[in-house]
Structures are given as structure tokens and as C-alpha cells.
C-alpha positions, 0 to 999 in steps of 0.5 A: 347220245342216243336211244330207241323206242317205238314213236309214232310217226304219223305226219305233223302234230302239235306234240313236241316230242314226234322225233326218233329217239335214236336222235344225236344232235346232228340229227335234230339241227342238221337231218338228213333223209334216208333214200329209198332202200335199194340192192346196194349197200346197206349203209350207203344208201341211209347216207349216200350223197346227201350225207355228212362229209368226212370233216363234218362227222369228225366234227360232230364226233368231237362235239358228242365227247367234248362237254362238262366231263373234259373240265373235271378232268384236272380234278380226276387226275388229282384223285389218281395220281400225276402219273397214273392218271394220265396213263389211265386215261390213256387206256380209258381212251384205247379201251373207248375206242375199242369198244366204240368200234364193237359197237359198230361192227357188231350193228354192221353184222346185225343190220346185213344178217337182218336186212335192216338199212340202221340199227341203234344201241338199243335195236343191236342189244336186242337182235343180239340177244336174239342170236342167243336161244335162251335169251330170244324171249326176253330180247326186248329186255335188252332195248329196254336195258339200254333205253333205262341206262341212255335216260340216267345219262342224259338226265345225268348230264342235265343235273351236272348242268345245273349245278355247272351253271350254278357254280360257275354263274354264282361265282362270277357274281360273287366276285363282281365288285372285285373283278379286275383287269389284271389276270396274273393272280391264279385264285379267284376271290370271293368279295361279295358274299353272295345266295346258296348255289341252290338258289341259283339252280331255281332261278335257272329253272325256268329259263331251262324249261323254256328252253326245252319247250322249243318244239323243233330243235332245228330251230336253236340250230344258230344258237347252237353254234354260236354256243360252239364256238363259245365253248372252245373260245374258252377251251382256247383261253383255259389252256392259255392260262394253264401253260402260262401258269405252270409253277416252276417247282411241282410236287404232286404226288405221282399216285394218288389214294387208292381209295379215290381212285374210283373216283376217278374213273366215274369222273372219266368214265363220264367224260368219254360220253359220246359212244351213243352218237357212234352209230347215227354219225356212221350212219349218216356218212356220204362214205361210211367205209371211211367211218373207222378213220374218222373214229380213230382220228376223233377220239385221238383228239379227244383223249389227248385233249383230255390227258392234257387238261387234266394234266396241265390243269392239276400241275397248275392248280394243285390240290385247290383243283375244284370240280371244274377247272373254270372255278379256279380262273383268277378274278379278272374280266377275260376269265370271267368272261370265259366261265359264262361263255362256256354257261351259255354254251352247256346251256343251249347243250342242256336241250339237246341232252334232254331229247334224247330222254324226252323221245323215249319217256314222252311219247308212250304217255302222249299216245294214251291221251286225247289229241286235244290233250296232247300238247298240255300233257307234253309240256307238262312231261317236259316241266315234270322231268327238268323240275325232277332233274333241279331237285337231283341237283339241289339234293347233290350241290357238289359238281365234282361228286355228281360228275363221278356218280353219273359216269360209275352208274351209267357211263359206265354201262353204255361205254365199258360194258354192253359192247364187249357183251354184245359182240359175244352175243352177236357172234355167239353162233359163228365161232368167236376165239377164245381169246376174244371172249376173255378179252370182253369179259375182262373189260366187261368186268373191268367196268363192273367193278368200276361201277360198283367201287365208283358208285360206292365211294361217290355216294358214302362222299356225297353223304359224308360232305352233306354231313359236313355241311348241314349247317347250310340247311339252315340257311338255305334261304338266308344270305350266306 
């Protein structure tokens, strides 16, 4: 993911914080100097020859779309229906890419008419409302809009791993005395009761601000890909399981309620998460001409692991399907192994999903104090904001809701809505057609009302299950 704001770059310090927030992964772990500008082209010159290969951005695009939101994926389709689910993810996916390509030709058009080497999400929104007269004097509105919507996904994902870890991790303890060899019984049981999941979330608490006190993140870099390549060794043994467990009579309705169907497109929504690390990829690419293959390569991967999973994994669970398919592997020691492989893997993401909102919220405030102060305010920002985002989780438990939440209410902006707008806006003097202006609007709209219904039935649920539960309230400190 990525965003824009104005830090100071003023050489070596002890604030933590001095990175552009126009920052994917690939630009923390792996950067990558820009040359000096020259006559040639515009985008060429930022990569050149010490630029990503194609493979490599393929790869970072995969990791950019691959998180917590493809293991909910099963319990979306549930809410849509054996058939429509997978067809709409299927568009989802279509109408994903497409607007990841607006984003990209419009930045292309922008930074050529502006001279400019790169542009970011925030920086085109901007110069695009600049093309448009009564919009110029509150184009600022449109980085700031962006910025606004880039921290509520970021810190969205970082309360979703929260309660992620302490589902997962909860589960496993829970079931430790019980846990066998054996792997052929597809429910895991619970043997030993064990704290609320809250309480796992404040136990993690400290671990993830320690985390995010890693003044380089270049420094979690082999962290990082051990993470890696745990997560897709349990993506591997997941899959496994599910094609192994396919039960021989399978009725499940093809379409799901109506009135869940939101929810299931807040939980895709979220899932297709990397749009914001679109723009730095392309960029940093040694040919950036090659860029819109690689795009259409990746996300063809991307949604046919989706449709799979969430396809295979809801035939294979049924309605037991919980908010992460890693919670309904059997109770033996290879799929418990998995949940925490893949724990340790959304654990050191957790980091990499918080620069990007660090960047913007800190340094505006590190710049107002003394520079002895400098790094205690830091620190103290970094520990406000985690801490902020634990109480987030605690007040919403249930994954599969949080999920769903954060993809109607900013997913859902960032993927659906600000691209078909901002090509209307970036073309608006140079006589786009007028099917391509209703063509935006619909899918503008489309993700309006996605937003409005998803953010809707996400939170009347979250208020109707807490209800349900408030007898958990009271024994929050309790055993259960």
C-alpha cells in the first residue's frame, strides 16, 4: 500500500519515521535510487537498470494482494452463494484490474503533462482535480482524501491482525493437550478451555510495538522472507487439505441471502488490497513498458487463487466455514504448525503495513518539536497508534466482520471508486467518450453502494453479535 505526504528529507536523524510515504514493501526492504533526470523517458529513468526485473515485480505484486483477506475468501462465498460467489469474484477481479490500469495511465498522462519523474495515488488525485477549474483550489482536498483513506486501510489491516493472531494463536493452545498425528478429522477440537481471544490481543501487544520500533525496516528484510515463504508453505498445505477433503455429496445453496451479500463484497473488496503498491512497482521497473503484462499476469493469479479458495474451502467446510479458513483445520500437529507459520508470517507483515500510516501521521508532529525530542515523541506516536489499533480489535473480536468493515469503508474507495473518477477528471479537457464516462460512473457507483450496504450490515452485525455476547463482558478476565 502506499500514500503521499510532504516529509522532510533532510539527511540522517534519529527519527524513525524519515521515509516517503509513497512507500510499498519493495521500497522499504529493497530501495532503489532514482537517476538523475534526463531527456529520456520519464519512467525509465526512475527504474533504469538498477530496477526490478520483470519476475521480481511480479512477485512483489502477488505479495501486495496476498494477505489475511484471501483466508476469509471461503467464508464470502458462503455469504454469496456456491455460484455467485465465484462469479462475482470473477468480475471483482476484471473491474480490479481495470481500474489498476486507470490508475497507471492516468499517473503516466499526469506525470508527462507535468514533468514530473512519478507521481503516487495521492499526487494524481491531486493534479487531476487540478484539470478541472472549479475544482483547482481545493485540489489538496484530493491528496488529503487519499492520505484519509490509505491510514483507515492500513490501520484496518492491522486490527484485522490482531484478532487474526489471536484467533489463530488462542486456538492452537486451546487444543494443545488434544493435538494429535492423526489429520483425517476436518474440525479442530477445543480440549482445554482456555482466556478470552482479547486477552491474547494484549499479550501480543507489546511484542507488535517492539516490532514497529525497527528504525529501518530493511533491517527485517530476512525476516521477511522467511515470513514468505512460510505463509505460502501453509497456502500450499491448506489447499492440500481442502482438495483432499472435498466431501462426496455437496449441498450448498448456489445463492447465498441477499441481505449478506454485502458482506461479501466488503470481505472481497478487502481482499483485492494491493492497488497502492500499483504505482511505486511500475515505477521501479528496469522496463516499465512491460509493466501492464506483468499486471494482468499477476492479478490473473491473484483471482484464481481467490476463486479457488474461497471456492474449495466453503465445498469442503460448509457453513462451519469461520472467518479464516486456517480455523477450521483438524486438530493435529501439521495444521497447527500451519496456523502459526502463517501467525509469524501476518506478524512481521504487521510492520510493514504500519509505515505506511506512520509516514504520514508522524512526521508532520516530529517536525513541531525540539530535535532532542525528537525520537521520544516518535516512539510515543508509533506506541499511541498500535495500542489505538488493539482497542479497535478488542471492541470488534469477530475476524470475519472487521474484515468485511474495512474493505466497504476504505477498500472500497482506494480500488473501486477514485480511479474511474480520477480518469474523468485527468481527461476531462481532452474529449473523453461518452461511454467512458458512464462506464466510470457505474463502476464508481458500483462501489458506492458497496460501500454504503457493506458498511451498513457490517456494523448492524458487529452490534447485533456483541449483544449476543455480552455476557463475555463479564468474564473478560475470567477463564472461560
Amino acid at each position: 500500500m502506499t500514500s503521499n505526504t510532504d516529509n522532510r528529507q533532510d539527511g540522517p536523524g534519529p527519527v524513525l519515521s524519515r521515509i516517503s510515504a509513497s512507500t510499498s514493501e519493495e521500497d522499504v526492504l529493497c530501495p532503489t535510487p532514482p537517476l538523475p533526470p534526463g531527456p529520456d523517458s520519464q519512467y525509465e529513468r526512475i527504474g533504469g537498470q538498477t530496477g526490478t526485473s520483470f519476475f521480481q515485480t511480479l512477485i512483489h505484486l502477488l505479495k501486495g494482494n496476498i494477505g489475511t483477506g484471501l483466508l476469509g475468501l471461503p467464508l464470502a462465498v458462503r455469504n454469496a452463494g456456491l455460484v455467485l460467489g465465484p462469479l462475482s469474484l470473477f468480475a471483482m477481479g476484471i473491474i480490479a484490474v481495470h481500474c489498476m490500469n486507470l490508475l497507471v495511465k492516468c499517473s503516466h498522462h499526469l506525470s508527462v503533462k507535468l514533468n514530473k519523474p512519478f507521481l503516487d495515488y495521492g499526487d494524481a488525485v491531486q493534479y487531476g482535480m487540478e484539470n478541472v477549474s472549479w475544482l483547482r483550489r481545493h485540489s489538496i482536498w484530493g491528496r488529503r482524501i487519499v492520505n484519509v483513506f490509505l491510514i483507515i486501510t492500513q490501520l484496518g489491516f492491522c486490527c484485522v491482525y490482531f484478532v487474526f493472531l489471536s484467533d489463530n494463536v488462542k486456538q492452537v493452545v486451546e487444543a494443545s493437550n488434544g493435538t494429535t498425528m492423526n489429520c483425517h478429522n476436518n474440525q479442530t477440537s477445543v480440549t482445554i478451555p482456555s482466556f478470552d481471544s482479547r486477552l491474547y490481543m494484549l499479550c501480543f501487544l507489546p511484542a507488535v510495538i517492539l516490532l514497529v520500533f525497527t528504525p529501518n525496516l530493511k533491517y527485517l528484510a530476512p525476516l521477511s522472507l522467511v515470513a514468505n515463504l512460510a505463509m505460502c508453505t501453509s497456502l500450499v498445505l491448506i489447499y492440500f487439505f481442502c482438495f483432499t477433503n472435498i466431501p462426496s455429496r455437496i449441498n450448498l445453496p448456489t445463492v447465498g441471502h441477499a441481505k449478506d451479500y454485502p458482506l461479501f463484497f466488503g470481505t472481497a473488496i478487502f481482499a483485492f488490497e494491493g492497488i497502492g503498491v500499483v504505482l511505486p512497482l511500475e515505477n521501479k521497473m528496469q522496463k516499465p513498458q512491460s509493466f501492464n503484462m506483468v499486471l494482468c499476469l499477476g492479478m490473473g493469479i491473484v483471482t484464481f487463487l481467490y476463486i479457488s479458495l474461497g471456492t474449495i474451502g466453503y465445498i469442503t467446510f460448509g457453513d462451519a466455514i469461520g472467518g479464516s479458513v486456517t480455523l477450521n483445520l483438524p486438530n493435529c500437529w501439521m495444521y497447527q504448525i500451519v496456523k502459526l507459520l502463517y501467525c509469524f508470517g501476518i506478524y512481521i507483515t504487521f510492520a510493514l503495513q504500519f509505515y505506511v500510516p506512520a509516514a504520514i501521521l508522524i512526521p508532520p508532529v516530529v517536525s513541531r518539536v525540539l530535535e532532542r525530542w525528537e525520537l521520544t515523541v516518535d516512539l510515543l506516536i508509533r506506541t499511541a497508534v498500535v495500542v489505538f489499533t488493539c482497542v479497535l480489535a478488542i471492541l470488534i473480536p469477530q475476524l470475519d466482520l472487521v474484515i468485511s468493515l474495512v474493505g466497504s469503508v476504505s477498500s472500497s474507495f482506494l480500488a473501486l471508486i477514485f480511479p474511474p473518477l480520477l480518469q474523468i477528471l485527468t481527461y476531462h479537457n481532452e474529449g473523453l467518450s461518452p461511454w467512458v464516462i458512464v462506464k466510470n460512473f457505474l463502476i464508481s457507483v458500483i462501489g458506492f453502494i458497496g460501500f454504503i450496504t457493506g458498511t451498513y450490515i457490517s456494523i448492524t452485525e458487529i452490534i447485533k453479535r456483541n449483544g449476543r455476547h455480552d455476557n463475555l463482558d463479564v468474564n473478560f478476565f475470567q477463564v472461560q
